[in-house]
C-alpha positions in Angstrom: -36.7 8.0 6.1 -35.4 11.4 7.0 -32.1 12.6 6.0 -30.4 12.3 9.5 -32.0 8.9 9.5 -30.1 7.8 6.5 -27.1 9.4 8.0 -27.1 7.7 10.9 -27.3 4.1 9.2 -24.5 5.2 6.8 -22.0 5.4 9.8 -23.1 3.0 12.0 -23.4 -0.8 11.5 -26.1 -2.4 14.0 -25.4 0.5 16.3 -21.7 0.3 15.8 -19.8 3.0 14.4 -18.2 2.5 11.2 -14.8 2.9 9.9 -12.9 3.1 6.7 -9.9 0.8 6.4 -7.5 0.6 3.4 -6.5 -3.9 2.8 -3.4 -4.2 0.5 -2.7 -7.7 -1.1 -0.8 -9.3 -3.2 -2.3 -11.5 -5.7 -1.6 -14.8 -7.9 -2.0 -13.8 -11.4 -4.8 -16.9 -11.8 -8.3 -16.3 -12.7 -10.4 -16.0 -9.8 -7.7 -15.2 -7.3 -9.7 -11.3 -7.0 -13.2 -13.2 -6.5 -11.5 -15.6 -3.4 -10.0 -12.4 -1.9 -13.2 -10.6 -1.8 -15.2 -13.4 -0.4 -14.0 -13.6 3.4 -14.8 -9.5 2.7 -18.4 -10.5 1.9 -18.6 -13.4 4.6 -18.2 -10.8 7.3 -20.4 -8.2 6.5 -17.8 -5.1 5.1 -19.0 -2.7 3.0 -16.8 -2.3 -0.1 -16.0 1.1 -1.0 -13.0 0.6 -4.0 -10.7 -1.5 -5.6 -7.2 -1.1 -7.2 -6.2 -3.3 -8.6 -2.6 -3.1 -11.0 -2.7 -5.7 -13.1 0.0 -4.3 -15.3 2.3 -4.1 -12.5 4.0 -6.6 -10.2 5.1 -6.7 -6.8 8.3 -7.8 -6.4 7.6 -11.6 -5.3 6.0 -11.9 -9.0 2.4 -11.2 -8.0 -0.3 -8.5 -8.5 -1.0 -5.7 -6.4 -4.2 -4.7 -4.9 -5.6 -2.1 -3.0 -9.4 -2.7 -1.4 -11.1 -0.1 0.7 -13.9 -1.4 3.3 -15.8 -0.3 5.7 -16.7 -2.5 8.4 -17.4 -1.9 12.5 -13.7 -1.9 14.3 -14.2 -5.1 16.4 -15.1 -7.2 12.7 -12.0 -5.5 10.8 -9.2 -8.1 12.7 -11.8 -10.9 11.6 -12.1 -10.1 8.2 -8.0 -9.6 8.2 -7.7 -13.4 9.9 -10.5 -14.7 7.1 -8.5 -13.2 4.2 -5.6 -15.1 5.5 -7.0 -18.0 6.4 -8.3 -18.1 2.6 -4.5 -17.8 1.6 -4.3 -14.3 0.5 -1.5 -12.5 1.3 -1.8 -9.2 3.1 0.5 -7.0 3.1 -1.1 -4.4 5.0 -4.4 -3.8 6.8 -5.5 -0.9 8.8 -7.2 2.3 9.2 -6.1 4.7 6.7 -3.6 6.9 8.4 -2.1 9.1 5.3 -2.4 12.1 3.9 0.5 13.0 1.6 2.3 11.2 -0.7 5.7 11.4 -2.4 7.4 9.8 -5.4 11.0 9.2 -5.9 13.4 7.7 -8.6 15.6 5.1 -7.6 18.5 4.4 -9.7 21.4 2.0 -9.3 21.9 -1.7 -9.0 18.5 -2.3 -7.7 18.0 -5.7 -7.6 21.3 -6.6 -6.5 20.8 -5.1 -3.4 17.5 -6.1 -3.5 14.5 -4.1 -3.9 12.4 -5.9 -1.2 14.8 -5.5 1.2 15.0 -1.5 0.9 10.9 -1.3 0.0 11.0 -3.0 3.7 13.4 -0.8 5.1 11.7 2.2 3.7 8.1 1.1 5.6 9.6 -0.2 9.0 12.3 2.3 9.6 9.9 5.5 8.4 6.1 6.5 9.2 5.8 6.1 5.6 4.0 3.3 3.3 4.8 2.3 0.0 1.5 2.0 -2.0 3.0 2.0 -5.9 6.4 0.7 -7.5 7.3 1.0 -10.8 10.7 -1.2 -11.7 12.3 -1.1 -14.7 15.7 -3.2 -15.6 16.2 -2.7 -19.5 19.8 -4.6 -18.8 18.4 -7.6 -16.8 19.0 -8.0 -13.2 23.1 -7.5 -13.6 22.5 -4.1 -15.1 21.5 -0.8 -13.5 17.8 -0.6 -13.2 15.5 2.4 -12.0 12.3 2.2 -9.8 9.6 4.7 -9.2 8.4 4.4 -5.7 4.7 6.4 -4.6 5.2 6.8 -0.8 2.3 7.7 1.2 3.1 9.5 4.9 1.5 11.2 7.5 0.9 15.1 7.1 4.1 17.0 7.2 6.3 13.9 7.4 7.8 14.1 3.9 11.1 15.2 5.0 11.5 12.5 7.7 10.7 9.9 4.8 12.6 11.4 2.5 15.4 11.1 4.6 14.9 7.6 5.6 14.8 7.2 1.7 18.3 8.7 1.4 19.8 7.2 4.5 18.8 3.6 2.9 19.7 4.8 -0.5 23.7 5.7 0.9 23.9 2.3 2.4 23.5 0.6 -1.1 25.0 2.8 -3.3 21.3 3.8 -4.8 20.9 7.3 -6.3 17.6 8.9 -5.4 15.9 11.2 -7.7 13.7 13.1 -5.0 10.5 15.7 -5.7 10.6 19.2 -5.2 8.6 20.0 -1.9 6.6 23.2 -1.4 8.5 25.9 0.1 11.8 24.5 -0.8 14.6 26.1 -2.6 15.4 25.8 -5.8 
C-alpha cells in the first residue's frame, strides 16, 4: 500500500471523512462501569484515540470523570452519543473538539453553599468556555470555606471573555477568584 493510500484510509471511514470528537462522562465508581461505557463506542464502529479517566477525583454528583477521544464518520457520532445513553451513561458533553486554550483558576469561599454545580453550570452556559478538570477541597466540611481549582478550556483568544464570566459569577456569590497571569498582561 502506498503511503497516500494509507493516508487516505486513515481519514476516511468507507469513503466518509473522519472526525475527531472529545465524549466526557461521568462514571459510577463500580467495576465494569468503564468497560459498559466503551461498548456502544465499539458497537458503532469508532475508532478510539484516548482515555482519561480521574479516578482520584470526583465530579460533583459523587461520580468519576472521564474523558474519551473517538473518531468516528460525523453522521455515526449522534448514534454512538444516543447508544451511550441508552446504555445509562451519563454524558456530560459530546462534540467535536472546539478548544484551544485553557485556563485555571482558584475558587475560594463558601463553595458548596452556593453550590459548586450551579456556578460549574453557569460558568459553561453563560461563557464559550468548558470546564474539563475540578479540583475541590473542603478541609472544614461543607459549612466551612472550601477552595476549588477549575481547568477551563476556551476557544483561541477567549480567555478574557471567560475569565470575566468567571468573575461576574464569582461577585454574585461572594466567591473569590484566584485568576492566572495571561501573556501580555501587566504585572
Amino acid at each position: 500500500m502506498s503511503d497516500d493510500a494509507a493516508d487516505e484510509d486513515a481519514e476516511t471511514d468507507g469513503g466518509q471523512s473522519v472526525q475527531a470528537y472529545t465524549v466526557r462522562l461521568e462514571l459510577v465508581d463500580e467495576p465494569g462501569e468503564l468497560l459498559n461505557a466503551l461498548q456502544p463506542i465499539s458497537d458503532h464502529g469508532a475508532n478510539l484515540l484516548s482515555i482519561f479517566h480521574e479516578r482520584g477525583n470526583v465530579t460533583p454528583r459523587g461520580h468519576i470523570p472521564v474523558e474519551v477521544d473517538i473518531e468516528c464518520p460525523p453522521d455515526r457520532f449522534e448514534t454512538i452519543v444516543e447508544a451511550l445513553r441508552d446504555a445509562g451513561i451519563n454524558v456530560i458533553q459530546a462534540g467535536a473538539e472546539r478548544y484551544s486554550e485553557e485556563l485555571t483558576v482558584i475558587l475560594v469561599g463558601h463553595l458548596i453553599d452556593t453550590d459548586l454545580s450551579d456556578s460549574l453550570r453557569k460558568f459553561q452556559t453563560t461563557s464559550r468556555a468548558e470546564v474539563v478538570d475540578v479540583s475541590l477541597s473542603a478541609p472544614e466540611g461543607t459549612e466551612g470555606v472550601s477552595s476549588a481549582r477549575l481547568r477551563l478550556a476556551t476557544e483561541a483568544d477567549r480567555a478574557d471573555e471567560v475569565l470575566a464570566t468567571v468573575r461576574d459569577i464569582a461577585e454574585e456569590k461572594d466567591i473569590h477568584v484566584i485568576e492566572p497571569q495571561i501573556a501580555g498582561g501587566s504585572a
